[in-house]
N, C-alpha and C positions, 0 to 999 in steps of 0.2 A: 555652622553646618546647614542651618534652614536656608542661607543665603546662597549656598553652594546648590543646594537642591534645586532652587527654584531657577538659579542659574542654570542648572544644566537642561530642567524641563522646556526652557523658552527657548535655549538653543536646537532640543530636538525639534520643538513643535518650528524653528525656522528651517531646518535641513531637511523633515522628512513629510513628504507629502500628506493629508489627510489618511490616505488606503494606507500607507507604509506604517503609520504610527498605530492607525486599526487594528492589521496586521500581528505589531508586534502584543500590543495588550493581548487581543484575540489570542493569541499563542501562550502567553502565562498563564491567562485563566485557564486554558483547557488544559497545560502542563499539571496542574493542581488536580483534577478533575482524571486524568488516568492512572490506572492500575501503578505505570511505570514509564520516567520519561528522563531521558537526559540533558543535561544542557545542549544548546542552539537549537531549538526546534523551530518551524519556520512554516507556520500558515496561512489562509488568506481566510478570511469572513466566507467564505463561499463556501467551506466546509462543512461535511454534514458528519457526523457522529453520532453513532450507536454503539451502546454496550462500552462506555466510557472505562467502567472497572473491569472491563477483562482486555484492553488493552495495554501495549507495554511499548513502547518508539527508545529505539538507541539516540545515541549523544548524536549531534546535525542531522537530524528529522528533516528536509525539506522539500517542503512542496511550493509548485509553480503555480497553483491555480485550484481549481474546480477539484475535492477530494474526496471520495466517500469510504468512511472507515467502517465495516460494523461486524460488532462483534457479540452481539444479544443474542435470543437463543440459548444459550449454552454454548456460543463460541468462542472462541480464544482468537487473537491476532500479536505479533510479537515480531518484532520489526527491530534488525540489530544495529548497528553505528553507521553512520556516514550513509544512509538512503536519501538519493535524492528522486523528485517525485516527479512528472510534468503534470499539464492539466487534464481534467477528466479521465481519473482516477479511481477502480473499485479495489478496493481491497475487502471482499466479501464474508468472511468467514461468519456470517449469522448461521449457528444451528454445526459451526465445521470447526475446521483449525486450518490457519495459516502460517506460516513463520517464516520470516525471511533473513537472508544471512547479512553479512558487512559486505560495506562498499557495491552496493546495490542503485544499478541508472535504471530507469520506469520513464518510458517515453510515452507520449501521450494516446488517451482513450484507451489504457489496457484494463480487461478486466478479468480478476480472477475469482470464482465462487468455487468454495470448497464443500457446497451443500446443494444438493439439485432438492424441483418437487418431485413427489412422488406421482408416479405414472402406472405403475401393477396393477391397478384394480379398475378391470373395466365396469362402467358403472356406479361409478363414484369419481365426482370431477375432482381434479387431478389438484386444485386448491385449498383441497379438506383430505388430501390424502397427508400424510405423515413426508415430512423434508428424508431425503437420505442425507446421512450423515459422513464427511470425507477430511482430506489435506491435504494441502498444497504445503510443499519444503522449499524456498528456491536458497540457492548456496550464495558460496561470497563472490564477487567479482564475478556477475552477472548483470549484461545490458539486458534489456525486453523493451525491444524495438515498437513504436506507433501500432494501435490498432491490433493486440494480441488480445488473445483469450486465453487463458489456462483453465482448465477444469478441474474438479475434483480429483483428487489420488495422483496427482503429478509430481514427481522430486524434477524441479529443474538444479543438475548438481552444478558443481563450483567450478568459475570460468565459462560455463555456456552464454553464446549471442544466440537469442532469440531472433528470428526476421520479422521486421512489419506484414501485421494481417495475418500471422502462422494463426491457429489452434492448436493450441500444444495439448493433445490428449493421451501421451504416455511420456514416462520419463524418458531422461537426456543421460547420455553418459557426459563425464568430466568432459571440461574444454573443445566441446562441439559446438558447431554452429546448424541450427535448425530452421528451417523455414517451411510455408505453404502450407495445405488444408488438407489433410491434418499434417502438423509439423513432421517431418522429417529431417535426418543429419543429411546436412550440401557440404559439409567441411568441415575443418577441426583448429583451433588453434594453439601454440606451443605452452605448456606448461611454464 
C-alpha cells in the first residue's frame, strides 16, 4: 500500500503543474474548513474567504481564478451543485444572505452584495452607520454574463441570461433574458 501511495504521489507531482497541484491541496483544506461542501470543488490559491462556517458549495464547486466568498457578519452564502465560477468573483453576503440554485455559469468580474452601508443619517458618516440587511436568490439554470452587478433583495429566477454589464436591481421572471442599467427583460427563452 505505501508503495502504491508514493507511486501515485510522484506520478501526480510529474503530470500536474506546480499551481495545479496548489490548487488541488488549496481546495481539500478549505473543503474541511466550510459549514458544507461537496465532492469536486475546484479553487485557485488566489481565493479569499470570510465567514468559512456559514458557508455551504454543492458537489463541482468550480472556480476559474480570482474568488471572494464572504459570509461573516451574520451572513449566510449557499451555493447548490454544478456552479461553475469565472475570475473575479464576489459573492458578498457579509451581514446578508445569498443562495444560489444548480447548474449555475458566473462569468467573470460579477458582483453580487446582498448587504449595502447605511446612508439615513445625515451627519453620521455613512461607515459607522449600521449595514442594511438583504438577499440575493438566483435559480437553477442561470448564466450571468461578464461584468454584472446584482443588488440586494433580487430573486434572479430559474432559466434567466443575465447580459454583460446589466445591474440587476429588481427581480427576473422565469426564462428571460435581461440586460442594461438597470436590467431590463430584451427576451425570453423557451422552457
Amino acid at each position: 500500500m505505501k508503495q502504491v501511495v508514493r507511486g501515485l504521489a510522484i506520478l501526480a507531482l510529474r503530470l500536474l503543474s506546480p499551481a495545479e497541484l496548489a490548487a488541488i491541496l488549496y481546495s481539500a483544506w478549505v473543503r474541511l474548513r466550510l459549514r458544507e461542501c461537496g465532492p469536486g470543488l475546484s479553487l485557485r490559491l488566489s481565493s479569499q474567504i470570510r465567514g468559512h462556517r456559514q458557508i455551504a458549495l454543492g458537489k463541482s464547486f468550480i472556480s476559474l481564478g480570482q474568488l471572494y466568498l464572504y459570509a461573516h457578519d451574520g451572513g449566510s452564502l449557499q451555493v447548490g451543485d454544478h456552479c461553475t465560477v469565472n475570475t473575479n468573483v464576489q459573492f458578498g453576503a457579509a451581514a446578508g444572505k445569498i443562495v444560489v440554485g444548480n447548474h449555475v455559469m458566473i462569468a467573470a468580474n460579477v458582483v453580487m452584495r446582498a448587504s449595502n452601508h447605511g446612508m439615513k443619517r445625515n451627519g453620521v458618516p455613512m461607515d459607522q452607520q449600521p449595514q442594511t440587511r438583504g438577499e440575493i436568490r438566483i435559480g437553477n439554470d442561470v448564466w450571468i454574463g461578464s461584468n454584472v452587478v446584482i443588488t440586494a433583495d433580487v430573486h434572479i429566477a430559474d432559466g434567466t441570461v443575465v447580459g454583460a454589464g446589466a445591474v440587476v436591481t429588481r427581480s427576473t421572471e422565469p426564462y428571460t433574458i435581461v440586460a442594461g442599467v438597470p436590467a431590463r427583460r430584451i427576451g425570453e427563452r423557451q422552457p
